[in-house]
LOVEX-665857 format. One record per residue (C-alpha): residue number from 1; z, y, x. Coordinates in pm, 1 decimal, always signed. Example, Ala and Ser with C-alpha at 12.3 -4.5 7.8 and 13.67 -1.06 7.14 Angstrom:
# residues 2
resi	up	north	east
1	+780.0	-450.0	+1230.0
2	+714.0	-106.0	+1367.0
# end
This chain:
# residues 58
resi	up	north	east
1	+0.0	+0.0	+0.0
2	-119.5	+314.2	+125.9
3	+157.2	+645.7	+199.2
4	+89.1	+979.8	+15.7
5	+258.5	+1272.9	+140.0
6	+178.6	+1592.1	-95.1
7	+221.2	+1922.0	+16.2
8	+237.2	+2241.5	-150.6
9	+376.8	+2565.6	-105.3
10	+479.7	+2577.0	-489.7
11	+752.9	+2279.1	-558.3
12	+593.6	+2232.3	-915.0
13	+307.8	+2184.7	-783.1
14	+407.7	+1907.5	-586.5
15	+583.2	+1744.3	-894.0
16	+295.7	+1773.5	-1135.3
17	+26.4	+1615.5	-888.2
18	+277.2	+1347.2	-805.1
19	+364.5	+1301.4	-1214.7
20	-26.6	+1295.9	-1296.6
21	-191.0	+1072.2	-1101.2
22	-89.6	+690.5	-1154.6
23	-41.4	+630.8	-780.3
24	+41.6	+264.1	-827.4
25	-348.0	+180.5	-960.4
26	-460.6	+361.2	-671.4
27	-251.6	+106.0	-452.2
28	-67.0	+391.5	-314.2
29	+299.3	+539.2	-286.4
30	+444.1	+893.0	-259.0
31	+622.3	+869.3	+30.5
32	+716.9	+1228.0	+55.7
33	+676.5	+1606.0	-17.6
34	+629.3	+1910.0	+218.9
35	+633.6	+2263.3	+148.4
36	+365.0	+2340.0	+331.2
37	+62.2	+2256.9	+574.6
38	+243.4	+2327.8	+856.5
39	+540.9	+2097.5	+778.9
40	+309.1	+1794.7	+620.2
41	+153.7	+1797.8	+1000.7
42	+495.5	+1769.2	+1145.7
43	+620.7	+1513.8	+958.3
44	+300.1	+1294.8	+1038.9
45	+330.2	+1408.8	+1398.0
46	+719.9	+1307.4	+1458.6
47	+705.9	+996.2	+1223.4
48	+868.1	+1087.1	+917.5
49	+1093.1	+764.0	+850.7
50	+930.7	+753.2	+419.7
51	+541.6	+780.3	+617.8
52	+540.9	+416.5	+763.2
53	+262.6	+342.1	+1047.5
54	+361.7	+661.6	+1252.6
55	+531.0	+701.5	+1584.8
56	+710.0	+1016.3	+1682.1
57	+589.9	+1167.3	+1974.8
58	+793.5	+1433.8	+1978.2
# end
């Protein structure tokens, strides 16, 4: 099963896409929300523990 990390700047935004879409027919998982760009790329880059498959090389 595939990780989804959604990011937003706008935390309802966030919620809504993660309410709308039936993840679990897609064969994929929210593991995670970020507020923005910037953080979404850090977690990915220093292997947020929810975003299995990545190593922190931080």
């Amino acid at each position: 099963m595939l990780k989804v990390l959604i990011a937003d700047d706008e935390q309802k935004i966030c919620q809504l896409i993660e309410k709308l879409v039936c993840w679990e027919d897609l064969g994929m998982q929210v593991a995670t929300t970020a507020e923005n760009g910037v953080e979404a790329l850090e977690m990915i880059q220093c292997g947020c523990r929810r975003l299995s498959g990545y190593h922190c090389s931080c």
